[in-house]
PDB file of N, CA, C and O in Angstrom, chain B, residues numbered from 101:
ATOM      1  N   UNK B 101       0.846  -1.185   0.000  1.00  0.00           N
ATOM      2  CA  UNK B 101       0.000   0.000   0.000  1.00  0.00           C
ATOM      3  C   UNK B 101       0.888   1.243   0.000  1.00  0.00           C
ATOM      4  O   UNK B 101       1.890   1.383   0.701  1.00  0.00           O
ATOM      5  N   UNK B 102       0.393   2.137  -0.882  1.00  0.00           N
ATOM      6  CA  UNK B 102       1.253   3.426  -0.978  1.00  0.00           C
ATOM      7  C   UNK B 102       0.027   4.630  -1.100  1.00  0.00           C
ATOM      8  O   UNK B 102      -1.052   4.739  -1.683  1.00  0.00           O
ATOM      9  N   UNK B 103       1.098   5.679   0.059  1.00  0.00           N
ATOM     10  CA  UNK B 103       0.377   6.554   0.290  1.00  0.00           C
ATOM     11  C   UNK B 103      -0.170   7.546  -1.316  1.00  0.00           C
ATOM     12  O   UNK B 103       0.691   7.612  -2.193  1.00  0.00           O
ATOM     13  N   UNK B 104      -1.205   8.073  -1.527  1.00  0.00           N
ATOM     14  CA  UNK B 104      -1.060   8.900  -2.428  1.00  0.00           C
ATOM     15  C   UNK B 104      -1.905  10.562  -2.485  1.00  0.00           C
ATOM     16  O   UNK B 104      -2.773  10.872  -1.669  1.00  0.00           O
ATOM     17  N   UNK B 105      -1.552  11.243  -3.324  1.00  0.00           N
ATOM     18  CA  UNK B 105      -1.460  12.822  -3.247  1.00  0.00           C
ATOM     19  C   UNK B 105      -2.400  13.141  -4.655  1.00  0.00           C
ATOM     20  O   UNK B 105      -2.406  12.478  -5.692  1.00  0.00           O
ATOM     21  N   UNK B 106      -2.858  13.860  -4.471  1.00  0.00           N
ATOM     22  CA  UNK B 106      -3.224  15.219  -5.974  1.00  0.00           C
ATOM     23  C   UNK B 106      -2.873  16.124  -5.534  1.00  0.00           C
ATOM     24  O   UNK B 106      -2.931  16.542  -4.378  1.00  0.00           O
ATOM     25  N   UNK B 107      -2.155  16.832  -7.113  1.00  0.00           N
ATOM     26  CA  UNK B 107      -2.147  18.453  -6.422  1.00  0.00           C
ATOM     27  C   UNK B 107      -2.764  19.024  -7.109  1.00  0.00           C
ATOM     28  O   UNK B 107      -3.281  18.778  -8.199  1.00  0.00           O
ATOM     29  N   UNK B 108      -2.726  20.078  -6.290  1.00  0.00           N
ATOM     30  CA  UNK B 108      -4.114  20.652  -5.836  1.00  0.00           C
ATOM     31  C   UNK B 108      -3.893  22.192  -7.284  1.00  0.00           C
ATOM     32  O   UNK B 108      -4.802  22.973  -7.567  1.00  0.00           O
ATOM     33  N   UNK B 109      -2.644  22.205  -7.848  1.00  0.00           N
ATOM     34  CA  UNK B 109      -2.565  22.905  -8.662  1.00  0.00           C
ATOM     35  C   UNK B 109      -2.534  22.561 -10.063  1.00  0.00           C
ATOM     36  O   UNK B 109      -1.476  22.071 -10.457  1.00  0.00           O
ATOM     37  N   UNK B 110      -3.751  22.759 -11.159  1.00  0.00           N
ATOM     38  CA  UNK B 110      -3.972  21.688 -12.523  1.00  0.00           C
ATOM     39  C   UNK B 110      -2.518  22.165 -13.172  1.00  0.00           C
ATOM     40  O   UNK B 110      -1.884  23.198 -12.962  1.00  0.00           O
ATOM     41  N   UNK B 111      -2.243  21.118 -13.975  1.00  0.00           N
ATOM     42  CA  UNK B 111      -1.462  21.314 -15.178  1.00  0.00           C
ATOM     43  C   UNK B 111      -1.890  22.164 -16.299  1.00  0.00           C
ATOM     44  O   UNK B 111      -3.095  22.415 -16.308  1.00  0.00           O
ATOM     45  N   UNK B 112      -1.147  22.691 -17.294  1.00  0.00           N
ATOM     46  CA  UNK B 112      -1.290  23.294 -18.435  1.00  0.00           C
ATOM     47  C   UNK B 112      -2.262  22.846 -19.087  1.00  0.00           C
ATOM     48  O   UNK B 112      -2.986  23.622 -19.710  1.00  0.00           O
ATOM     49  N   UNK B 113      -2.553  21.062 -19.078  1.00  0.00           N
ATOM     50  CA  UNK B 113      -4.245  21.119 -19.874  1.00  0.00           C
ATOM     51  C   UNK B 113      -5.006  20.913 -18.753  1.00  0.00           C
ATOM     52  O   UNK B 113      -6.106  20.458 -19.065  1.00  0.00           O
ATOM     53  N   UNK B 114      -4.860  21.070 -17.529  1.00  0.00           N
ATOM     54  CA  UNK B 114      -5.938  21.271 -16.749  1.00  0.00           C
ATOM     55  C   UNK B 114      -6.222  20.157 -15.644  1.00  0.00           C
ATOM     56  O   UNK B 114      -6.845  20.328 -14.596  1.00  0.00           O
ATOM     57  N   UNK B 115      -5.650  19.016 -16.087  1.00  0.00           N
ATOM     58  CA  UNK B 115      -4.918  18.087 -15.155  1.00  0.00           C
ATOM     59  C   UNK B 115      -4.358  17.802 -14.140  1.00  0.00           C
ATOM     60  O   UNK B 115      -3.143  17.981 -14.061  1.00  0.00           O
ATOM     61  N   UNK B 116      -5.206  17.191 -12.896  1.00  0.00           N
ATOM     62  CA  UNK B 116      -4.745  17.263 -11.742  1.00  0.00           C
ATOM     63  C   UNK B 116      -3.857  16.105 -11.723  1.00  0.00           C
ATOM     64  O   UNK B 116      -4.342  15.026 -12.063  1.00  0.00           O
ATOM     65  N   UNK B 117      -2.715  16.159 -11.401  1.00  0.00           N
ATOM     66  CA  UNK B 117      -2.049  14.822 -11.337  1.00  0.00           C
ATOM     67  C   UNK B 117      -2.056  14.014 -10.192  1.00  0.00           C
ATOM     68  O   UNK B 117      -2.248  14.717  -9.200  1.00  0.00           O
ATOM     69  N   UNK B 118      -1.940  12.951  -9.949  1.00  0.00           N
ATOM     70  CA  UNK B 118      -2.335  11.873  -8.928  1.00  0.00           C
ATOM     71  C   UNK B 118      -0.766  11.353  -8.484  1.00  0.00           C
ATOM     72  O   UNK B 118      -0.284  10.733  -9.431  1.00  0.00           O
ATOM     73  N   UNK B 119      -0.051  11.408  -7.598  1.00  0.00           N
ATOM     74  CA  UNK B 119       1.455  11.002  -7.184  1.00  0.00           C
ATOM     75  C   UNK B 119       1.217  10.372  -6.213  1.00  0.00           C
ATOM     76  O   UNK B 119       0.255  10.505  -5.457  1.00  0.00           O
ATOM     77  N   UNK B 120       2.581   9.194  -6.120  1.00  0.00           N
ATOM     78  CA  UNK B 120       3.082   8.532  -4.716  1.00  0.00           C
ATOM     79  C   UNK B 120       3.832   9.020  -3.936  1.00  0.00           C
ATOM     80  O   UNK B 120       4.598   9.861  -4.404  1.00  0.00           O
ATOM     81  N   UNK B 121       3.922   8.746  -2.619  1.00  0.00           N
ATOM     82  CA  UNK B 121       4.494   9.549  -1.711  1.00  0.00           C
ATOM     83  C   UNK B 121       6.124   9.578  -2.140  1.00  0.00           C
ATOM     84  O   UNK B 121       6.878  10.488  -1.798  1.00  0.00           O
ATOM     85  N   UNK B 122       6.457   8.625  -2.804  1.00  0.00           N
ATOM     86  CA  UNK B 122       7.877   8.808  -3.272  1.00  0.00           C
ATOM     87  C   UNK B 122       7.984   9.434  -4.633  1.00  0.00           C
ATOM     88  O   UNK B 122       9.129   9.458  -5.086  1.00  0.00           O
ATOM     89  N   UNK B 123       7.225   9.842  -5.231  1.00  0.00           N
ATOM     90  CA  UNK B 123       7.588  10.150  -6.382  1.00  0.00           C
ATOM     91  C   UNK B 123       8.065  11.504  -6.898  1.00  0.00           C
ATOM     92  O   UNK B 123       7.194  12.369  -6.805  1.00  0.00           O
ATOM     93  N   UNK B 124       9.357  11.958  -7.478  1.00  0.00           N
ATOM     94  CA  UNK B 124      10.576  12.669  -7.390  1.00  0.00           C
ATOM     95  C   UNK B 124       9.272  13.791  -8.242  1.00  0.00           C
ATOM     96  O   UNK B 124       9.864  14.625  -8.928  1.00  0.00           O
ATOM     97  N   UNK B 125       8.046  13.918  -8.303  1.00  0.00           N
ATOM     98  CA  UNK B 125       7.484  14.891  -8.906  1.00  0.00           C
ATOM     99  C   UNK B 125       6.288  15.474  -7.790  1.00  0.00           C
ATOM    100  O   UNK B 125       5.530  16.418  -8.016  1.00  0.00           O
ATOM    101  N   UNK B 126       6.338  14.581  -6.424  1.00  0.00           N
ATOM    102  CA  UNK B 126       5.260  15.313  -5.411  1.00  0.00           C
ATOM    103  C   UNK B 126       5.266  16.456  -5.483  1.00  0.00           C
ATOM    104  O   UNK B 126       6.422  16.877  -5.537  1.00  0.00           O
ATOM    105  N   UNK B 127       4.650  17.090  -5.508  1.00  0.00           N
ATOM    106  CA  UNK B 127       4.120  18.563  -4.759  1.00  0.00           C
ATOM    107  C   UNK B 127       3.973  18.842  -3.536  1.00  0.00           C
ATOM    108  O   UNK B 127       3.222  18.300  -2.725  1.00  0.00           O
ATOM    109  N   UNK B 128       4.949  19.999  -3.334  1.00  0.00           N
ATOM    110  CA  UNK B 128       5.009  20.657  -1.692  1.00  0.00           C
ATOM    111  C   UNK B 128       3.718  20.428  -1.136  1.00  0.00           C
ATOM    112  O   UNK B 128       2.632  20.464  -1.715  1.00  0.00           O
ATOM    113  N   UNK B 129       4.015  20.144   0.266  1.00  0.00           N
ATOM    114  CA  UNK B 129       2.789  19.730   1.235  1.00  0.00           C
ATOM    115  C   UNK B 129       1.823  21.180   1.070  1.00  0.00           C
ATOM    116  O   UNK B 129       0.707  21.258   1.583  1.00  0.00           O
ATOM    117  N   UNK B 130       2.346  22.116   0.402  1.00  0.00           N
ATOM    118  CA  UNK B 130       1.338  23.076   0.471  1.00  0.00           C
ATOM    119  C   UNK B 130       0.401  23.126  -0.787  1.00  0.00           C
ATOM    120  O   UNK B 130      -0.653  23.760  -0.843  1.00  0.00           O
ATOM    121  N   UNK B 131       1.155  22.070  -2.169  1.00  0.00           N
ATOM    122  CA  UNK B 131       0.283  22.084  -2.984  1.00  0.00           C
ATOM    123  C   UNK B 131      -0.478  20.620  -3.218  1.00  0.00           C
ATOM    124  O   UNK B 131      -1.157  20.522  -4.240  1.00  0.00           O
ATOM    125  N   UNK B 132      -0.408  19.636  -2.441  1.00  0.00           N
ATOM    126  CA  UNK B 132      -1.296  18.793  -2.169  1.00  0.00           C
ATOM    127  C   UNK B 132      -2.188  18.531  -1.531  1.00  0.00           C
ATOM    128  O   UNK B 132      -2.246  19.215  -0.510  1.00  0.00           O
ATOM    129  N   UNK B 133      -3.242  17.568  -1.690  1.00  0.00           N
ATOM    130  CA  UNK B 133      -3.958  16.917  -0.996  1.00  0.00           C
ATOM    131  C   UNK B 133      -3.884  15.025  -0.644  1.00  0.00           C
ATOM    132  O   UNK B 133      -3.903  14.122  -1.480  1.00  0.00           O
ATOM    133  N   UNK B 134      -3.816  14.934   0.569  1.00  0.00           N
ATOM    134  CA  UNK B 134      -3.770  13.534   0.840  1.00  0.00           C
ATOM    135  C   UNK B 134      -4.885  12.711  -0.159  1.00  0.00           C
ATOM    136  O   UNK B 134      -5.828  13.313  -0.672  1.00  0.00           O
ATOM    137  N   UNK B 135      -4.736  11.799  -0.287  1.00  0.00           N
ATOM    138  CA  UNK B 135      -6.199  10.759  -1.023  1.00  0.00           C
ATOM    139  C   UNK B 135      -5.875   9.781  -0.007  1.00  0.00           C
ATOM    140  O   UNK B 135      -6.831   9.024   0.163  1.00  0.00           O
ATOM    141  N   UNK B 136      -5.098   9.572   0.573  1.00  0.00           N
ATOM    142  CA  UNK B 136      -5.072   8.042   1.117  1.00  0.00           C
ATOM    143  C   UNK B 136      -4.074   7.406   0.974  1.00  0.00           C
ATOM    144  O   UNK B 136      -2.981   7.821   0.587  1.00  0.00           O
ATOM    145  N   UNK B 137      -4.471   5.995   1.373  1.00  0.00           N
ATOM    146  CA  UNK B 137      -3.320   4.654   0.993  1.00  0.00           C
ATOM    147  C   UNK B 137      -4.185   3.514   0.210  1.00  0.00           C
ATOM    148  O   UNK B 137      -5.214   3.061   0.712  1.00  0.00           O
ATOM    149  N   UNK B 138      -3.744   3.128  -0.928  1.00  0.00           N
ATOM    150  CA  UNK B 138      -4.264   2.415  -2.320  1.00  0.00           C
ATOM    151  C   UNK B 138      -3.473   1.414  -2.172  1.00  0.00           C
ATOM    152  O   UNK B 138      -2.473   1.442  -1.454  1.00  0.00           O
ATOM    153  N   UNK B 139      -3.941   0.212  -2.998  1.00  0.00           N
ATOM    154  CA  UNK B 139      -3.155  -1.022  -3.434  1.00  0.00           C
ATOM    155  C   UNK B 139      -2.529  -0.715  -4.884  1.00  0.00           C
ATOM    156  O   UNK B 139      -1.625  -1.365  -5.409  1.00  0.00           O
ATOM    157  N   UNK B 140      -3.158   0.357  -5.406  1.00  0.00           N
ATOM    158  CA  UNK B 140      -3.236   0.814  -7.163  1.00  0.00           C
ATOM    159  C   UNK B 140      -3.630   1.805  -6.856  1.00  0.00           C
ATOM    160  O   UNK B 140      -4.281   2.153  -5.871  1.00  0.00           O
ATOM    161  N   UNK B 141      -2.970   2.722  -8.323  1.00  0.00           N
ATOM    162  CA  UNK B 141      -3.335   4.067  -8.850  1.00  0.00           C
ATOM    163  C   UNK B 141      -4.854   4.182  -9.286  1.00  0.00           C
ATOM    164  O   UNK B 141      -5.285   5.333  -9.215  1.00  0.00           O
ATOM    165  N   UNK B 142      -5.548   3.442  -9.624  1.00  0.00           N
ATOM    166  CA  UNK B 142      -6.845   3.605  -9.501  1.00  0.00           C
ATOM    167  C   UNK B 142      -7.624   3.826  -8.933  1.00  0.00           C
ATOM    168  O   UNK B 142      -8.665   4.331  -9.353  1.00  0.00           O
ATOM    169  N   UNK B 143      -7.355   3.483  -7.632  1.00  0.00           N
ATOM    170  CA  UNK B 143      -8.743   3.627  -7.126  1.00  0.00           C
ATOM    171  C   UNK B 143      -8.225   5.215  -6.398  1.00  0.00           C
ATOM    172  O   UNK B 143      -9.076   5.926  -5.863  1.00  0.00           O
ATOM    173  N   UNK B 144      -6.896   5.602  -6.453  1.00  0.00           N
ATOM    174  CA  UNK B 144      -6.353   6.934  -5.826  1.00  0.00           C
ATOM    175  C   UNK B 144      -7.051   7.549  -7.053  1.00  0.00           C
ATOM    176  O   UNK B 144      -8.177   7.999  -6.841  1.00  0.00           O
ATOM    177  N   UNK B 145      -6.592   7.634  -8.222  1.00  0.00           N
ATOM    178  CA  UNK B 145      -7.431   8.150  -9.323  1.00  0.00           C
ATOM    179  C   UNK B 145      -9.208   8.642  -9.273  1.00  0.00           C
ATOM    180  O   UNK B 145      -9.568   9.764  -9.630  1.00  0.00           O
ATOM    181  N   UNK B 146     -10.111   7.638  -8.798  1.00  0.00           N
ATOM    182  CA  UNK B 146     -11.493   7.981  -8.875  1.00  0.00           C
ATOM    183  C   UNK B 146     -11.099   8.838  -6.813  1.00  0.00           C
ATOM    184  O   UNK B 146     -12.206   9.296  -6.530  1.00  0.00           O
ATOM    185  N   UNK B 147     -10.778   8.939  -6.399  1.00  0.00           N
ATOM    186  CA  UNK B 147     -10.847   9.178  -5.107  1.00  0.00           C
ATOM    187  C   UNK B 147     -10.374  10.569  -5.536  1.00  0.00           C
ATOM    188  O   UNK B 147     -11.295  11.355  -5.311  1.00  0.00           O
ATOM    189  N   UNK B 148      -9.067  11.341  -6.186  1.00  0.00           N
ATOM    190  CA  UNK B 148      -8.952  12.434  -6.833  1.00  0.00           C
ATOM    191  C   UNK B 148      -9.922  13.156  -7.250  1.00  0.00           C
ATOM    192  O   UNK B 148     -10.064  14.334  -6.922  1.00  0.00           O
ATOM    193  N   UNK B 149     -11.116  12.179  -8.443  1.00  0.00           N
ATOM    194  CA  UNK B 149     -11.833  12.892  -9.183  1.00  0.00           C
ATOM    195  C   UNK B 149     -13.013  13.376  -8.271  1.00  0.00           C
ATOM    196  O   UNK B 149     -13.825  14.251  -8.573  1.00  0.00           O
ATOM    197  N   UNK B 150     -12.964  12.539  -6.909  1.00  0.00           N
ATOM    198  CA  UNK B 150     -14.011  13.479  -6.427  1.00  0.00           C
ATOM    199  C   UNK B 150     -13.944  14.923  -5.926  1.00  0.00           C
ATOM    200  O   UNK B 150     -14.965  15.505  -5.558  1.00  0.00           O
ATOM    201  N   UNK B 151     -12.742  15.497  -5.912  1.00  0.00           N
ATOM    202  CA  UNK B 151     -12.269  16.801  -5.664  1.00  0.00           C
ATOM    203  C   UNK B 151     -12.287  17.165  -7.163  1.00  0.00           C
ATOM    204  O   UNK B 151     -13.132  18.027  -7.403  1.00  0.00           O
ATOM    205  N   UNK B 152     -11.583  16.742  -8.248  1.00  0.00           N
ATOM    206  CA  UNK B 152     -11.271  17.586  -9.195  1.00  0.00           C
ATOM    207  C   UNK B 152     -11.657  16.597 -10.386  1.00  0.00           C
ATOM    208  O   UNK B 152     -10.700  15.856 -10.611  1.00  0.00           O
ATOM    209  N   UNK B 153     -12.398  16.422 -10.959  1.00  0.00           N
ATOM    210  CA  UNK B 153     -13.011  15.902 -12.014  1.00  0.00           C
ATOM    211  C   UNK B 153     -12.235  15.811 -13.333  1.00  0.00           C
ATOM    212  O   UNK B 153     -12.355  15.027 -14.274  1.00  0.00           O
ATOM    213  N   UNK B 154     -11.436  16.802 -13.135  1.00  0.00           N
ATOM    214  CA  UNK B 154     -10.105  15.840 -14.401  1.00  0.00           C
ATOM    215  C   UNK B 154      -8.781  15.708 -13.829  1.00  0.00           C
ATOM    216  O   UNK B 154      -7.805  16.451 -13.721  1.00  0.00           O
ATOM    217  N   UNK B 155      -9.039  14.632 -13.529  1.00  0.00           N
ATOM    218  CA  UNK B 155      -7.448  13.878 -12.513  1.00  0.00           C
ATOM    219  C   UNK B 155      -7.209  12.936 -13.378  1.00  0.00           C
ATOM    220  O   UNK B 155      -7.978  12.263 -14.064  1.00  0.00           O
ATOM    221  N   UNK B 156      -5.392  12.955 -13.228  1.00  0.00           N
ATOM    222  CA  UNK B 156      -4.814  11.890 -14.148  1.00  0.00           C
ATOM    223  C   UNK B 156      -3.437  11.537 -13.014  1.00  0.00           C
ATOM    224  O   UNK B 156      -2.810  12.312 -12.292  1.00  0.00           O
ATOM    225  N   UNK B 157      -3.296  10.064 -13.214  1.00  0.00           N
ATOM    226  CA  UNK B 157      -2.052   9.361 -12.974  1.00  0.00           C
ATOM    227  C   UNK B 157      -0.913  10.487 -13.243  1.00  0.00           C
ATOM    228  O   UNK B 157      -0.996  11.397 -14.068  1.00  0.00           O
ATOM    229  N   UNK B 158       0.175  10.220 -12.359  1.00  0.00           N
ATOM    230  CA  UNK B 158       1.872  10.997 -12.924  1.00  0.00           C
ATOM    231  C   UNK B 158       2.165  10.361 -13.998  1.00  0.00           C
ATOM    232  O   UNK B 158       1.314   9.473 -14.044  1.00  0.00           O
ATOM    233  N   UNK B 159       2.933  10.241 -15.023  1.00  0.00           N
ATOM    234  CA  UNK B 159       3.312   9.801 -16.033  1.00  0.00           C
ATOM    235  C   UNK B 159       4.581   8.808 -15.192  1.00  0.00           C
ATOM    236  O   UNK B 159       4.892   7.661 -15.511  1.00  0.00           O
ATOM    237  N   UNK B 160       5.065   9.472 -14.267  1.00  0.00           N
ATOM    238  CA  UNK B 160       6.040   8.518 -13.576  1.00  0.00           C
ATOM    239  C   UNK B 160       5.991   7.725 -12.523  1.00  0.00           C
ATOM    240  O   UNK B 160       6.588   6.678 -12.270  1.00  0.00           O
ATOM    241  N   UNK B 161       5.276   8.289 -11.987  1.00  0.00           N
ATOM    242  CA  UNK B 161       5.155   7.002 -10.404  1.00  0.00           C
ATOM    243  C   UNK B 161       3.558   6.196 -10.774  1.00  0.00           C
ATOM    244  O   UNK B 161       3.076   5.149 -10.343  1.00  0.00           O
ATOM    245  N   UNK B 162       3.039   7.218 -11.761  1.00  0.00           N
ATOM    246  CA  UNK B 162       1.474   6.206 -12.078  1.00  0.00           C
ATOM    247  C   UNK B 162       1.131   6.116 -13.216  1.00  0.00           C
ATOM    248  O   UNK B 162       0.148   6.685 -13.692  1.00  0.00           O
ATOM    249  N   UNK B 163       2.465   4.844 -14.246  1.00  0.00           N
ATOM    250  CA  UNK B 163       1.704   5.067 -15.693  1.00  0.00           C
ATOM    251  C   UNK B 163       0.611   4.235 -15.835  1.00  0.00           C
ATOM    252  O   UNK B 163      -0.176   4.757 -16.625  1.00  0.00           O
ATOM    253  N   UNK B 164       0.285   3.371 -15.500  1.00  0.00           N
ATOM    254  CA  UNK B 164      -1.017   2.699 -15.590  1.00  0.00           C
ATOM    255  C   UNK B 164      -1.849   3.557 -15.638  1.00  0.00           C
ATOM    256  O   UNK B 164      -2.855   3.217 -16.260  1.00  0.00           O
ATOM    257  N   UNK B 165      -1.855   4.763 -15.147  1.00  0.00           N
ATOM    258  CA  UNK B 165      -3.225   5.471 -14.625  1.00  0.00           C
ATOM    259  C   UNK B 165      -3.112   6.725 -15.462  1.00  0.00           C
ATOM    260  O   UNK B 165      -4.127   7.396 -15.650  1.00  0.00           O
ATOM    261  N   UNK B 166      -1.846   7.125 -16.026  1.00  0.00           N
ATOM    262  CA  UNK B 166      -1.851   8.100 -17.368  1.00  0.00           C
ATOM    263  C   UNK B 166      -2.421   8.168 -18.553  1.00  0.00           C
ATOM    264  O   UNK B 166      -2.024   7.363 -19.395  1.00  0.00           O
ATOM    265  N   UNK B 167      -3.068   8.754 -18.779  1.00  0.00           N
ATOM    266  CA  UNK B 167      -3.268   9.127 -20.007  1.00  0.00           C
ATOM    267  C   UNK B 167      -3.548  10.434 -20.781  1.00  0.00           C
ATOM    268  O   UNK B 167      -4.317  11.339 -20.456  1.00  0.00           O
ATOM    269  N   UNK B 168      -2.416  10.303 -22.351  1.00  0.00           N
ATOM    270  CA  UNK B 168      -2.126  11.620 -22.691  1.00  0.00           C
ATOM    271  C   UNK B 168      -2.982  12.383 -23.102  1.00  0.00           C
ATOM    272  O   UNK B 168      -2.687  13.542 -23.393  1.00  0.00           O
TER     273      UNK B 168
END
């Protein structure tokens, strides 16, 4: 189980990204939000979208859950 994050600030297309607590692209504790602890990027994914309705996987700590 790994902890995971959205931040809370969208990307250029508008994209909230979804990260693991290790992943070399987290966002300062001031620009995240906790989601929890997951077995998979998925279910951190729909748990995201209930804050922000276009949430996507990191491309690096969650490619399963990316998409471009």
């Amino acid at each position: 189980m790994k902890t995971y994050y959205v931040n809370q600030n969208a990307q250029p297309n508008g994209d909230h990204e979804v990260h693991t607590d290790d992943c070399r692209y987290l966002p300062t504790s001031s620009n995240r939000k906790e989601l929890g602890q997951f077995s998979s990027c998925k279910p951190a994914v729909e748990e995201a979208k209930k804050t922000y309705s276009k949430s996507n996987g990191c491309k690096t700590c969650c490619p399963d859950c990316h998409t471009s």
